[in-house]
N, C-alpha and C positions, 0 to 999 in steps of 0.2 A: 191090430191089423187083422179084422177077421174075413172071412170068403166075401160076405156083400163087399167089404170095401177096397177087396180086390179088385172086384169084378171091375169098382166102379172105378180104380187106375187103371184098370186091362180099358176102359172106352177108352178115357182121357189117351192114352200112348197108341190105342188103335188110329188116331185120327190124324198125326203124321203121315203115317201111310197110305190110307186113303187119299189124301194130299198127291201125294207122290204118284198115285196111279192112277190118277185121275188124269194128271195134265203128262203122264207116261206115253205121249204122241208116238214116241219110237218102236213102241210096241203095236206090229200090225194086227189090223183089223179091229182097231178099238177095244182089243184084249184087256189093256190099262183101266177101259170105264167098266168093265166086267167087275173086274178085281176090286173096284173102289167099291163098286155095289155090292158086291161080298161083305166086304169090310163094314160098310157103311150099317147092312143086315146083322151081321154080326154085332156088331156094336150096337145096335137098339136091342138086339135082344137080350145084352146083358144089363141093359138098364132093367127090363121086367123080372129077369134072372135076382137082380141083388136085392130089389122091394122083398121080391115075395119071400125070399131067403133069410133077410133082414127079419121080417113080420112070425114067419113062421119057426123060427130057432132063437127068437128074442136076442136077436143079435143087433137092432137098432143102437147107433151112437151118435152121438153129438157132431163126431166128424162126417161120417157119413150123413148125417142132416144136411154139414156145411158142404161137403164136395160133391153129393150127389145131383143135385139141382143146375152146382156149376158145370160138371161134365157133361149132360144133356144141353145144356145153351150151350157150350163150346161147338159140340158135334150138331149141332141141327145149322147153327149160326156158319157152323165152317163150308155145309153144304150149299147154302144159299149163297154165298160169296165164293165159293167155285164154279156156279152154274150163272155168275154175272159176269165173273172174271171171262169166259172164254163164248161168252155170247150167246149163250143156251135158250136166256129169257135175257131178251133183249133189253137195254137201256132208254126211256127213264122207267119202265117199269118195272125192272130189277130193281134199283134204287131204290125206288117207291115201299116196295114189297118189303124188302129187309130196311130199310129205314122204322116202317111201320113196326116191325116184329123185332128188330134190335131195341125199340122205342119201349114196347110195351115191357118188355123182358126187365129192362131197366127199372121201371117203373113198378113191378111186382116185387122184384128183391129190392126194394129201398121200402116198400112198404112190410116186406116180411122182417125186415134188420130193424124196423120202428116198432112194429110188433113185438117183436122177440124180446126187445129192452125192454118191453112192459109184462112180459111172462106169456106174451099170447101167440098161441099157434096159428096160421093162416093155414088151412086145410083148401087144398087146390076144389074147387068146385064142377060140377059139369061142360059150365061153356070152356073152363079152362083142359076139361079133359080132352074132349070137341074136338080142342086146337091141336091138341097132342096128337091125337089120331089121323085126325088132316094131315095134320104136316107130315107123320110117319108113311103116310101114304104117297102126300104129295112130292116128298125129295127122292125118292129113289126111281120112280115114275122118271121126272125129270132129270136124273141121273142116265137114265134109259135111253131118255128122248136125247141127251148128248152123245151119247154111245150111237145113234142114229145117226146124228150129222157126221159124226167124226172119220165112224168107223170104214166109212168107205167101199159098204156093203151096200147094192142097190138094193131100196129098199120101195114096193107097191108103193105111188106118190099118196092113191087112198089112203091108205094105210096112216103114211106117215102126217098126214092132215089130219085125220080122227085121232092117233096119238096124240098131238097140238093142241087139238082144241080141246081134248081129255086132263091134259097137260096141263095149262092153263086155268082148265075151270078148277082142279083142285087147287091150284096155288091162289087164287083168288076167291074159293074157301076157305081156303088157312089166312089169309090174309083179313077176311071177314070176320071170321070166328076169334082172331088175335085183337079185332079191334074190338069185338061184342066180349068176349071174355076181361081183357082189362079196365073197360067200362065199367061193366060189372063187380069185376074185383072191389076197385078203386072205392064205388058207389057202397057197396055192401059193407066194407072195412074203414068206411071214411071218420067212423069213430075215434080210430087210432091216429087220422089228423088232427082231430077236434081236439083229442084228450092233450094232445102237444101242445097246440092254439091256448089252452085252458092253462097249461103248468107254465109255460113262457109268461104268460099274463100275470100267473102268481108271483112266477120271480120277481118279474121287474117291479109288481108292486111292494115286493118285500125288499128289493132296492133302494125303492123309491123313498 
């Protein structure tokens, strides 16, 4: 249990509470979406904190391979589905959005657990970074834009329309870049279906 993969329990346990202060209505002025944005900041930046700690003190492990990946989908995944729950990004394209991005997410760790059983590393590629930095942009923005409706602060109507439609156009970057990057993934690594295709085939004819 070394510092990286503390850190990377300090996100997983940070995300209860952003939970809590998010939908914290009893607290005036939208102080609760403040503190969840806090949280929310804080906890991305220990995800960069444990890489490069990891990298740089040769403290990379196996577990840390396997929880690190998980605590980022938990914490991005929990944001989007706070920001549907209370009507931020409206419904069907909330739904839309995280169906798409819960979809691909899926779809990259079953292809990296196929991998890994054959000894091979998936190394996250560009469009896959893309997304990363979208979305880290994108959720806290719209963490913002809830703190807007909520808070009960009148806000310049200008204002809060270019917020919106700034809003928007990032999550439907992250949402672009989630479908161009798993494409891609898919496409680039689809050796690792083939080679499955290939030893299934052998079995059965050694079955046979």
């Amino acid at each position: 249990m070394n510092l990286p993969n503390k850190l990377t329990i300090m996100r997983i346990c940070l995300i209860p509470f952003m939970m809590f202060f998010y939908f914290a209505n009893f607290i005036p002025y939208g102080i609760g979406k403040i503190i969840a944005l806090v949280i929310f900041i804080v906890a991305a930046l220990t995800d960069l904190l444990d890489g490069k700690i990891a990298r740089s003190r040769n403290l990379v492990t196996n577990f840390g391979k396997f929880l690190d990946p998980i605590a980022d989908k938990i914490l991005t995944s929990t944001v989007f589905f706070l920001i549907i729950a209370d009507g931020t990004i409206p419904n069907p394209y909330g739904a839309i959005i995280v169906t798409i991005i819960i979809a691909r997410e899926f779809m990259v760790s079953a292809l990296r657990l196929l991998a890994a059983n054959r000894g091979i590393v998936l190394a996250a590629d560009i469009w896959g970074k893309a997304k990363t930095m979208v979305q880290m942009i994108a959720l806290p923005v719209s963490i913002v834009l809830s703190f807007i409706y909520t808070s009960g602060i009148s806000f310049n109507a200008t204002f809060v329309l270019i917020f919106e439609i700034f809003t928007y156009i990032m999550l439907g970057l992250a949402t672009l870049l989630t479908v161009i990057s798993g494409v891609n993934y898919l496409v680039k690594n689809k050796a690792c279906l083939k080679e499955n295709n290939e030893e299934k085939t052998k079995e059965d004819s050694i079955e046979k």
